[in-house]
C-alpha positions as CSV (number, residue, x, y, z in Angstrom):
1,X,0.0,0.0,0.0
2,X,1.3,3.4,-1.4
3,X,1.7,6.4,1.2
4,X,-1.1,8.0,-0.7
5,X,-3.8,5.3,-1.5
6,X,-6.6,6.1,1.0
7,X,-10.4,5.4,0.9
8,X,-11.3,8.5,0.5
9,X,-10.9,11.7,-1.4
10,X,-7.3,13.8,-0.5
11,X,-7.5,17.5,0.0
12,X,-5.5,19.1,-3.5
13,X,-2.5,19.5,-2.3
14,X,-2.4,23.1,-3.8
15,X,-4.4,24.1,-1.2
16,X,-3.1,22.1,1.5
17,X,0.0,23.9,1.0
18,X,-1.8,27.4,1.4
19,X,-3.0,26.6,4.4
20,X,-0.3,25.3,6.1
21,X,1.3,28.4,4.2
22,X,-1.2,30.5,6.0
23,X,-0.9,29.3,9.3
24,X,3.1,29.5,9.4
25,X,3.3,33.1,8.6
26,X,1.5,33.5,11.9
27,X,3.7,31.7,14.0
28,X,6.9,33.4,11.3
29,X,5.7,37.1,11.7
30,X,5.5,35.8,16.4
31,X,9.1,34.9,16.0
32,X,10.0,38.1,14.7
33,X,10.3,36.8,10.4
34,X,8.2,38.5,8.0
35,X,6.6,41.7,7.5
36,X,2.8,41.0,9.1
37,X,1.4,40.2,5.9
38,X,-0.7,36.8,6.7
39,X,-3.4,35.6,4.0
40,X,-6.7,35.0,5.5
41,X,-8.4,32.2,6.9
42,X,-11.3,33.0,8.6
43,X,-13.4,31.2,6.4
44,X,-11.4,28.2,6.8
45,X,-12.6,25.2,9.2
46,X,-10.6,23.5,12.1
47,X,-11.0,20.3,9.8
48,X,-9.6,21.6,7.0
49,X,-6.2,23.0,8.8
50,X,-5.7,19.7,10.3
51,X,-6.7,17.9,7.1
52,X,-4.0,20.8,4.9
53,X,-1.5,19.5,7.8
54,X,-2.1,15.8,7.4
55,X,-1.7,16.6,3.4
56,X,1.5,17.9,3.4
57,X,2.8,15.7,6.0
58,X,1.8,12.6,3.6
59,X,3.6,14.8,0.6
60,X,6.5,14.8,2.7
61,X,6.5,11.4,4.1
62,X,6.4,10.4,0.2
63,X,8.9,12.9,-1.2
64,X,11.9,11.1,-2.9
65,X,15.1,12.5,-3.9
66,X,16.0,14.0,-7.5
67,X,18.7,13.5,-9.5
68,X,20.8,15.7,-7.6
69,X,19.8,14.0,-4.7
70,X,17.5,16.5,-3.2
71,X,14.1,16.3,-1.7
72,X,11.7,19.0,-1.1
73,X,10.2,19.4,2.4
74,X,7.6,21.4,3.6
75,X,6.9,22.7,7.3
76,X,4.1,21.6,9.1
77,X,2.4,23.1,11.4
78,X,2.0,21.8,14.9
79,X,-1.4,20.9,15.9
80,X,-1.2,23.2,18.8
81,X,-0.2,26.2,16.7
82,X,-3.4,24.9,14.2
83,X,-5.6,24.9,17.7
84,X,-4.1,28.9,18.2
85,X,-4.5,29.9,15.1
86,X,-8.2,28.7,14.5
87,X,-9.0,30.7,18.0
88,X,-7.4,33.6,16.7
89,X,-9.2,33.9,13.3
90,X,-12.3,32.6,15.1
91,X,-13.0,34.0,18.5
92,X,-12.8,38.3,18.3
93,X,-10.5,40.0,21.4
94,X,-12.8,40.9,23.9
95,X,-10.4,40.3,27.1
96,X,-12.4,37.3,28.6
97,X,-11.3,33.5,28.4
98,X,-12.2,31.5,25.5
99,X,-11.8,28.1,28.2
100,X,-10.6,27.9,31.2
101,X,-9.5,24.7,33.2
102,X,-8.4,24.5,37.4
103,X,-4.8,23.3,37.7
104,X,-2.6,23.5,40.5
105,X,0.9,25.7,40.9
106,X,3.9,23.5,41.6
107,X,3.3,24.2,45.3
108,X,0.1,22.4,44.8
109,X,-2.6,25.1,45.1
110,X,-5.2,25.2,43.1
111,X,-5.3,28.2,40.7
112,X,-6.9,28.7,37.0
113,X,-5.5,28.8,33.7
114,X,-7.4,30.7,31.0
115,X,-6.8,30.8,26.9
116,X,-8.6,34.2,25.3
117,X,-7.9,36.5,22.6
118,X,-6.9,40.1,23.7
119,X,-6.0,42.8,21.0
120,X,-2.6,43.9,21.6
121,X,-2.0,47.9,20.7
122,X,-0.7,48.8,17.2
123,X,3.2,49.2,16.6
124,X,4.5,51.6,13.9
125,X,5.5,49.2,11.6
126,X,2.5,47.3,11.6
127,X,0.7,46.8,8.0
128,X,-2.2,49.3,7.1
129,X,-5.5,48.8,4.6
130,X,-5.9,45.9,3.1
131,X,-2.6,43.7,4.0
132,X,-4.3,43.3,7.6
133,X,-6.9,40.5,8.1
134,X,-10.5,41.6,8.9
């Protein structure tokens, strides 16, 4: 059994590839790397950026070296950084928690931990008009 033979249907690897592409310049632009400019994905689902992720993974997995003895990798996005991103295109900044779940300090007393989205203010150099996501 090939790498790629599967029962059903594989998302076009295209657009896998965009949406991994999409996610990345997130996590790129946290690190510091790129200039901000991130293509949209608020109208993509949770299913479909683990589904782009499992795509290009299997591309990967399946990639064979050229004649010069080269292979062409892609990076994938952790499923965590998937789980971030879909709460940041999906849930608007409104300084309350998203989920939160008890969980004790390392002295053992019980305490909270909360994930929400807050909107952080502007910088000089951030992007203007249309090159920031709606």
């Amino acid at each position: 059994m090939s790498l790629t033979s599967t029962s059903l249907p594989l998302m076009d690897l295209k657009r896998a590839l965009w949406i991994c592409k999409a996610i990345n310049q997130r996590m790129f632009f946290a690190m510091g790397i790129g200039d901000g400019k991130v293509d949209p994905l608020r109208t993509v689902t949770l299913s479909e950026m683990l589904e782009a992720r499992c795509r290009v993974e299997l591309e990967n997995m399946a990639a064979l070296p050229g004649k010069d003895k080269m292979r062409t990798l892609h990076v994938i996005p952790a499923d965590r950084l998937i789980a971030a991103v879909y709460a940041l295109e999906h849930f608007d900044p409104n300084n309350e928690a998203v989920v939160v779940m008890l969980t004790r300090d390392i002295l053992g007393t019980v305490s909270r931990k909360a994930l929400g989205i807050v909107e952080l203010p502007g910088t000089a150099d951030a992007p203007q008009g249309d090159e920031v996501a709606a």
